[in-house]
C-alpha positions in Angstrom: 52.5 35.6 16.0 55.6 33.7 15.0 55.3 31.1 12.5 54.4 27.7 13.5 55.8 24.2 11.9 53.5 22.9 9.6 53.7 19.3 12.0 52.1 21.6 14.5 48.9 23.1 12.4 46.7 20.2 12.9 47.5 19.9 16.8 47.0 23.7 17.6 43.7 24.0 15.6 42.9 20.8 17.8 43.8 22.3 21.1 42.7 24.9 20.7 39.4 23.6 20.9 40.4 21.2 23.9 42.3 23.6 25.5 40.1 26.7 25.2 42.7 28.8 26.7 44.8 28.3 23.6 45.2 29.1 19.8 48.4 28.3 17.6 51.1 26.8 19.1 53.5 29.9 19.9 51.4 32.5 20.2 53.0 34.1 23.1 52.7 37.7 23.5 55.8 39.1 24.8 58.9 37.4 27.0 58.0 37.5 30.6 60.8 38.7 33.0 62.4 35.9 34.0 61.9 33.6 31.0 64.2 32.2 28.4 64.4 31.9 24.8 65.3 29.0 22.4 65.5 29.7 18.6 64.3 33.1 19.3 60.9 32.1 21.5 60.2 33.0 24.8 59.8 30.0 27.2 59.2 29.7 30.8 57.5 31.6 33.6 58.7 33.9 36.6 58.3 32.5 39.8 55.7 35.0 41.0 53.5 34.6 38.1 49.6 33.4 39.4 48.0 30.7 37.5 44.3 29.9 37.0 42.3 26.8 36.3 40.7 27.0 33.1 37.4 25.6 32.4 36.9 22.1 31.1 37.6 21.5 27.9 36.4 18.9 25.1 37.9 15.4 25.4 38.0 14.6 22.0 38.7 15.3 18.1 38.6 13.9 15.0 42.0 14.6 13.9 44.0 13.1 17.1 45.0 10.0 18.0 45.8 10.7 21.2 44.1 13.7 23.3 45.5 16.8 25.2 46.6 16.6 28.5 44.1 17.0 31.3 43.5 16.3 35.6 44.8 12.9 35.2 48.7 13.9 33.6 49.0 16.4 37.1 48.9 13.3 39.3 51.5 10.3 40.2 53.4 9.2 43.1 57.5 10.2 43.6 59.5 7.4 44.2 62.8 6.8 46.6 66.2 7.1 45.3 69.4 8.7 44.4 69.8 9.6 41.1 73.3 8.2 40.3 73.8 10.3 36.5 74.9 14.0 36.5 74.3 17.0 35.5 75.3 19.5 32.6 74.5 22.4 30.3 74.6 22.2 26.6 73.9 25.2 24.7 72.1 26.9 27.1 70.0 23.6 28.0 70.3 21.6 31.0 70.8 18.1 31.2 71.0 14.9 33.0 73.0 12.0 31.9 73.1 8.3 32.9 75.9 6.2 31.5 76.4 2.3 31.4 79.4 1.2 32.9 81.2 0.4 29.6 81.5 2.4 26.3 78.5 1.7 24.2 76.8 2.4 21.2 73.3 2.7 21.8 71.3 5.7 23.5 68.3 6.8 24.3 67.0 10.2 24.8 64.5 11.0 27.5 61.3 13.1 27.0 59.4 14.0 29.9 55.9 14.4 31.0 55.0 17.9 31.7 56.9 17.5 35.6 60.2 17.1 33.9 63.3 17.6 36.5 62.0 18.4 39.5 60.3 14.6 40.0 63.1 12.2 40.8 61.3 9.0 39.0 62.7 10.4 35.6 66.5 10.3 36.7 65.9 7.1 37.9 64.1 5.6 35.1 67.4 7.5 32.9 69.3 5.7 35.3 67.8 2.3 34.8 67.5 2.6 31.2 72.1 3.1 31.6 72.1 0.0 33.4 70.3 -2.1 30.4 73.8 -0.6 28.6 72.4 2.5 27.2 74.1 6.0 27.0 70.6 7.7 28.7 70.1 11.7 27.7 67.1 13.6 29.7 67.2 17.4 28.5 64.9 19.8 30.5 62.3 20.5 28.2 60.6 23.0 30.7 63.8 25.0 32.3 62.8 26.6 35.6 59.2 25.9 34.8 57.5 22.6 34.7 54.0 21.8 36.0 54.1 21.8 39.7 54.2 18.1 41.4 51.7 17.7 42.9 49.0 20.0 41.2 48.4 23.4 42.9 45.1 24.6 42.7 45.7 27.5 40.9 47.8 26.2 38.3 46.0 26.2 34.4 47.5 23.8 32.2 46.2 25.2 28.9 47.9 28.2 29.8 51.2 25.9 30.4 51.1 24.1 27.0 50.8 27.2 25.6 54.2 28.7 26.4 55.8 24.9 26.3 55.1 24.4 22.7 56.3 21.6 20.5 58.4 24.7 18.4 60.1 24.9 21.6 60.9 21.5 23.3 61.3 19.8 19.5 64.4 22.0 19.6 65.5 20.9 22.3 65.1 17.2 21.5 67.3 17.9 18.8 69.9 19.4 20.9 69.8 16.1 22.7 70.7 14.0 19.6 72.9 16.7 18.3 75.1 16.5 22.1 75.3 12.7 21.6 76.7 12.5 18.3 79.2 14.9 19.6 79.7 13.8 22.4 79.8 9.8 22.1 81.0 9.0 18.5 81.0 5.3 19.5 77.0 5.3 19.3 75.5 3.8 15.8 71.8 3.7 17.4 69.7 6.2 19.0 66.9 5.5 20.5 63.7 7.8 22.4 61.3 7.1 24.6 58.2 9.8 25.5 56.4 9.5 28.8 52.4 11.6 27.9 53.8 15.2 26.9 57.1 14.1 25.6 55.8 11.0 23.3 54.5 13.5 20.8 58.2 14.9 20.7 59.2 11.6 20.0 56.9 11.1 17.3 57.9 14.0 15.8 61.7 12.7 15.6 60.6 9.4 14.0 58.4 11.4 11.4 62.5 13.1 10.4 64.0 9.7 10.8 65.9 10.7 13.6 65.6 7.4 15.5 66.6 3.8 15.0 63.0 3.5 17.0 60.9 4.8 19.5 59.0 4.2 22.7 56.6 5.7 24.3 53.8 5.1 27.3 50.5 6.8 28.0 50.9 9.1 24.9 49.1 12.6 24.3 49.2 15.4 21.5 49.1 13.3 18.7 47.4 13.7 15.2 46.4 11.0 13.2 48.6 12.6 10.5 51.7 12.8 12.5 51.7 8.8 13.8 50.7 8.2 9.8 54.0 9.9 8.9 56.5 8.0 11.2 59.3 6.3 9.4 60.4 4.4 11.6 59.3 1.4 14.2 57.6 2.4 17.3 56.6 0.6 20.9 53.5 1.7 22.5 52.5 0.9 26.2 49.2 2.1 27.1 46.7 1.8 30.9 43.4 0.2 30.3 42.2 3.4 32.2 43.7 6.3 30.0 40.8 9.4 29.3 44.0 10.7 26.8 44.6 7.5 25.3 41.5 5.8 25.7 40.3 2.4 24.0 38.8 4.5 20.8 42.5 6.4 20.3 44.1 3.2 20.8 42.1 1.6 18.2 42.8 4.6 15.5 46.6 4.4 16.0 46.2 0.6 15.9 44.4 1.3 12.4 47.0 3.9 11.0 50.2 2.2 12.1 48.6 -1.2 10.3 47.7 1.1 7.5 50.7 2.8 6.7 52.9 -0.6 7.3 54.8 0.2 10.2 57.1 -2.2 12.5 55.0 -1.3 15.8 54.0 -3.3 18.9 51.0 -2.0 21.6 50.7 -3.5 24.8 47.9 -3.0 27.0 48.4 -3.0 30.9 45.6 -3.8 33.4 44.4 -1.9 36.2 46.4 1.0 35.6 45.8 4.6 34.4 47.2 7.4 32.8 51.0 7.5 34.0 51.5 4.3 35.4 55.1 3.7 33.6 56.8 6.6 35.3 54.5 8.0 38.4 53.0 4.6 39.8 52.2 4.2 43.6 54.8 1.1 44.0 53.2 0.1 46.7 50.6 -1.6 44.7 52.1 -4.8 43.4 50.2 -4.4 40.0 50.9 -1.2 39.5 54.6 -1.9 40.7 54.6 -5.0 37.9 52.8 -2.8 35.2 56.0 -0.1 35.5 58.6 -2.6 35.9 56.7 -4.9 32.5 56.7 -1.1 30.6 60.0 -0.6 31.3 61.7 -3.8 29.8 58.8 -3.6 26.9 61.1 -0.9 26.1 64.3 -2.3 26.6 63.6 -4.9 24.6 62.4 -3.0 21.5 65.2 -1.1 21.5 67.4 -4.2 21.7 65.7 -5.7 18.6 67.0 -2.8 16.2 70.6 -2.5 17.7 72.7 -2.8 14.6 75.2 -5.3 14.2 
């Protein structure tokens, strides 16, 4: 097995138990044909590769502050547009970027849930986010194998999170910051938002200090111990119906983020579930307001620690 983070210990032993299918984060036996490697791991799936449901797992542990991923992350609506950004590869890692009209010096880099590039809302959220003025960076933390949109009945996410590890798509995260500090020397501030999956990635970066602050909206995967280690100011946006973030996990990050000091803010959107910033049926005009409110809460925290 190939060693593991320490930032990931706590979260594998508690998937494990969640997830049943899983142990440590990593432990893949052998590279498929077809798959990819970052930093030496294998990653991804061949096309032809059968998945199963697993059974269901526990909802809950005592060292989380946010729970696995479950039924309600492999739902959402796809929304209607062109993407307007474009595409690239960076060190083996596909891309998509969104860029304000004008040379700026804030960004943001975008961490999917587990659907990644194949559903459109992403690239236009990335596209949005370049219209607010900000230099937008998605990378694909999944390469040619996200979960499938929508669900198949054969598809077992424990197996999923398994091979798309936090060893893996932290990496890549980094890549992201890395290409925009090449890339756009102009940029004093960078910024991340998380959508479920990806907000523990962007926990992670504020636990290294990688961010001027983060974002993120219907959050799973995360310890206690990783939110008490952020250093730095983070936005949370969170669906009054949320089995991965529900009222008793919001309360515990509530109490370590008031415990350890931090700059945070938590806002708390009605009638919604799990997913409602990025995969909401539009065509209900709360859920419609509850994206459109998540999106500037973000805006606007980011805006507040633009430096001068």
């Amino acid at each position: 097995m190939a060693a593991m983070p320490e930032q990931d210990g706590n979260a594998a032993r508690a998937m494990a138990g969640m997830l049943g299918a899983m142990g440590q984060h990593g432990a893949i036996a052998g590279q498929p044909p077809g798959s990819r490697t970052v930093g030496g791991r294998a990653v991804g799936s061949p096309a032809s590769e059968t998945h199963h449901l697993s059974p269901p797992a526990p909802r809950s542990s005592p060292t989380m502050a946010s729970n696995a991923p479950g039924l309600c992350c492999l739902s959402g609506t796809l929304h209607e547009g062109t993407p307007a950004g474009e595409h690239f590869t960076y060190k083996d890692i596909e891309f998509y970027l969104a860029k304000p009209a004008v040379e700026s010096k804030k960004a943001i880099i975008y961490l999917s849930d587990i659907f990644g590039f194949p559903v459109v809302n992403h690239k236009l959220l990335s596209d949005e986010f370049a219209k607010f003025g900000f230099v937008t960076v998605y990378p694909n933390l999944f390469f040619d194998d996200p979960a499938p949109f929508p669900r198949t009945a054969g598809f077992d996410l424990g197996k999923w999170l398994e091979i798309h590890n936090f060893d893996v798509t932290d990496k890549i995260a980094q890549l992201a910051i890395d290409y925009v500090h090449e890339t756009f020397p102009e940029v004093t501030d960078i910024f991340a938002v998380g959508y479920c999956y990806g907000a523990r990635n962007v926990v992670h970066l504020l636990m290294e200090s990688k961010l001027a602050a983060g974002y993120v909206a219907h959050p799973s995967l995360i310890t206690e111990d990783e939110l008490r280690a952020i250093k730095g100011p983070l936005s949370i946006a969170a669906a009054e119906t949320d089995e991965i973030f529900p009222e008793e996990k919001r309360h515990v990050s509530e109490a370590i983020l008031k415990e350890i000091g931090a700059t945070y803010s938590l806002t708390l959107y009605s009638s919604v579930e799990h997913g409602f910033a990025v995969r909401s049926d539009l065509a209900v005009p709360n859920n419609k307001w509850a994206k459109e409110a998540a999106f500037i809460q973000a805006v606007t925290w980011f805006e507040r620690f633009v430096s001068e």
